[in-house]
N, C-alpha and C positions, 0 to 999 in steps of 0.2 A: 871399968865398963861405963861408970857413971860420968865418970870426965870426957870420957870419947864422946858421948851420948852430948853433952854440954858443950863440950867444942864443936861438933859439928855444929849443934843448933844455933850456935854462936856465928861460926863462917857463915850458915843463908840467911841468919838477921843482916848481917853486914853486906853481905852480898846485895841484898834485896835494896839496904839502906844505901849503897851509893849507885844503884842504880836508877832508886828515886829522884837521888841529889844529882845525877846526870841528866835527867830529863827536866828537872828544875831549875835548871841552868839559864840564865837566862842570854835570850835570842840574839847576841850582840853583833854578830858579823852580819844576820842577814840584816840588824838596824840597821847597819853601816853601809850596806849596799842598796838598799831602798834610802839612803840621806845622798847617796853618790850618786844613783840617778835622779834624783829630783834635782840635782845639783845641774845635772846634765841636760835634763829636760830643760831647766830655765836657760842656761846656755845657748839652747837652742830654738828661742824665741816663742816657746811653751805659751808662757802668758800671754802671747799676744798673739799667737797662731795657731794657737787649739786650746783655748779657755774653758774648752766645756770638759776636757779629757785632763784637765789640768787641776782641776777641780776636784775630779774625781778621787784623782791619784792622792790629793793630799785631803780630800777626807779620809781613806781610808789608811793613810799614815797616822794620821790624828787618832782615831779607832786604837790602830796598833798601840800606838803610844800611852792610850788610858791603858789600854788591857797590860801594858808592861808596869804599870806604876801600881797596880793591885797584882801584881807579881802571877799572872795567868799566864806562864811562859808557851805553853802553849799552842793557846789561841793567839799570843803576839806575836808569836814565832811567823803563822801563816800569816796574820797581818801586813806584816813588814816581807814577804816574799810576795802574797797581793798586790801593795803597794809598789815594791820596783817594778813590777811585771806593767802595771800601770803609768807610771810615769816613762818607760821606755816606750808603751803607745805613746804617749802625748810629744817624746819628743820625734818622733814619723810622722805621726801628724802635723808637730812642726812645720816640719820638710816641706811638706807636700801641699803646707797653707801659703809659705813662702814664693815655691814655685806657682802658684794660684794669682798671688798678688803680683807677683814680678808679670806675667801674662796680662795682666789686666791694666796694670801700667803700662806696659808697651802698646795694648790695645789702645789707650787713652791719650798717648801722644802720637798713634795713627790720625786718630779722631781730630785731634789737636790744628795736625800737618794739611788732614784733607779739610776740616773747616776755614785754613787761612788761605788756601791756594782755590778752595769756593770762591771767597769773596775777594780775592785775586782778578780771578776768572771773571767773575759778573763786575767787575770794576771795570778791568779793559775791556770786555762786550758795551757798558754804556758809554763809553768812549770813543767805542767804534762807532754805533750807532749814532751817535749825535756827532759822527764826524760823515756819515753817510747820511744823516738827514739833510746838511748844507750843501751838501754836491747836488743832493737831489732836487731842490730847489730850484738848480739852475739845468734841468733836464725838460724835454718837453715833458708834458701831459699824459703823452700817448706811450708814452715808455711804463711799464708797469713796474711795480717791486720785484714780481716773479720770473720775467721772462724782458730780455730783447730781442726785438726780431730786425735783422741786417737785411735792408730793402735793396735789390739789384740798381744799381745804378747805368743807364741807358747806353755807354760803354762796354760795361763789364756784364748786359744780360745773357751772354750766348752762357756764361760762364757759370751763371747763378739762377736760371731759369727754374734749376730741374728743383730745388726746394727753397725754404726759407731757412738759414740759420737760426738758431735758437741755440740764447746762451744763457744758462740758468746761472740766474743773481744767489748772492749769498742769501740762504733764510733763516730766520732764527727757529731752531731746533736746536731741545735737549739733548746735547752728545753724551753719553752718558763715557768714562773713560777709567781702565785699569793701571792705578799706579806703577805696579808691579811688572805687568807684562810690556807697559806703553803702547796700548790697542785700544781703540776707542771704538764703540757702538752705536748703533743708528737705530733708534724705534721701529717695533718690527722683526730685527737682528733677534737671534735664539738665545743670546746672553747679555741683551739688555737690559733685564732687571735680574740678573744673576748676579751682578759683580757685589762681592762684598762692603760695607759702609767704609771699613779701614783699608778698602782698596780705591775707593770710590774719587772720581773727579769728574765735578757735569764741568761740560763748555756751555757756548748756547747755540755753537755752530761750527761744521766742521773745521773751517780756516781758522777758528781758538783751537782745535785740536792737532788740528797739522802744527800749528805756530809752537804750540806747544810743546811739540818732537813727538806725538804721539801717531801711530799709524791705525792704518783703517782696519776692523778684523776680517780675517775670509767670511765668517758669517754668524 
C-alpha cells in the first residue's frame, strides 16, 4: 500500500515537473518569425518608408531579446509575437509610404513640364509683342491697340453705311489653360481659377492658346 501511495505521488511530481519544463521552454519559433518579419519589413523599404513604425518594432524585439537572455520565457514569448505583429505594420506602411512618394514624384514632374512650357509660353508672347510693336510703328496714330475701325470708302458706301466694322486686335490677357483636357479659359469663365497647378498652362493671349492646339471651353 505504501509503494502505490509512493508511486503515485511520484507520477504528479513528474508530471507537474515536465510540465513546468514545457512552459520553460524557450520561445524559439515565435523568435524566428518576429527575425523573418523584420527581415521582410526591411525588404520592404521599412527604414525608409515608416521609420517611425520601424522603430517601434525593433525596440520591442530588443525588449524580447533581454527578457530571453534572463530566461523569462514567458514574457519573451509575447515579446517576440509583439514584435512580428509590429514589423508586419511597418512593412504596410512601407507600401503605402511608397505609393505617397511615387504620387509626389509625378506631381513634381507635372510641376516640372508646366513651369518649362510657362516660360515657353512668355518667350514667344515677348516675341510676338516686339514683333507687333514694329508693325505698329508704321500704322497711323488713329488706329488704337483695341479696335480697327474700316471707314466706308465713297464707292463702296451704299454697301457699308449701315455700321462701322470693328475688328478686335489681339490683347494681352491671362489665358489661363488645361493640360489634360486641351481647353483654355478666359477671366470671368466658371473654371478660371479652378484648373489645378499640375494641370496648369497660362498663354498671355488667346492666339498662344489656339497656336498651341488648345480649344476654347464652353464656359
Amino acid at each position: 500500500m505504501m509503494d502505490l501511495k509512493h508511486s503515485v505521488s511520484f507520477m504528479i511530481i513528474f508530471a507537474i515537473t515536465m510540465v513546468f519544463i514545457g512552459c520553460a521552454k524557450p520561445p524559439e519559433a515565435e523568435k524566428s518569425a518576429a527575425i523573418a518579419a523584420m527581415d521582410a519589413a526591411v525588404s520592404s523599404g521599412a527604414d525608409e518608408y515608416a521609420v517611425a513604425d520601424m522603430g517601434a518594432a525593433k525596440a520591442i524585439l530588443e525588449t524580447a531579446e533581454n527578457q530571453m537572455k534572463e530566461k523569462k520565457y514567458k514574457e519573451a514569448k509575447q515579446g517576440y509575437l509583439a514584435a512580428k505583429a509590429a514589423f508586419d505594420k511597418a512593412a504596410v506602411a512601407a507600401e503605402e509610404g511608397k505609393k505617397l512618394a511615387a504620387a509626389e514624384q509625378k506631381k513634381s514632374g507635372y510641376v516640372a513640364v508646366w513651369t518649362a512650357q510657362e516660360k515657353l509660353a512668355k518667350g514667344q508672347a515677348v516675341a510676338k509683342d516686339s514683333t507687333g510693336a514694329k508693325a505698329s510703328a508704321v500704322e497711323p496714330e488713329s488706329i488704337t491697340k483695341k479696335e480697327k475701325i474700316v471707314k466706308p470708302t465713297p464707292k463702296a458706301k451704299t454697301e457699308t453705311t449701315t455700321a462701322a466694322v470693328k475688328v478686335p486686335a489681339t490683347q494681352n490677357v491671362k489665358v489661363i489653360g488645361n493640360r489634360d483636357s486641351k481647353r483654355y479659359h478666359l477671366p470671368g469663365m466658371k473654371y478660371y481659377n479652378a484648373v489645378k497647378a499640375y494641370h496648369r498652362v497660362e498663354f498671355n493671349s488667346e492666339a498662344d492658346a489656339i497656336k498651341a492646339g488648345y480649344h476654347k471651353a464652353p464656359r
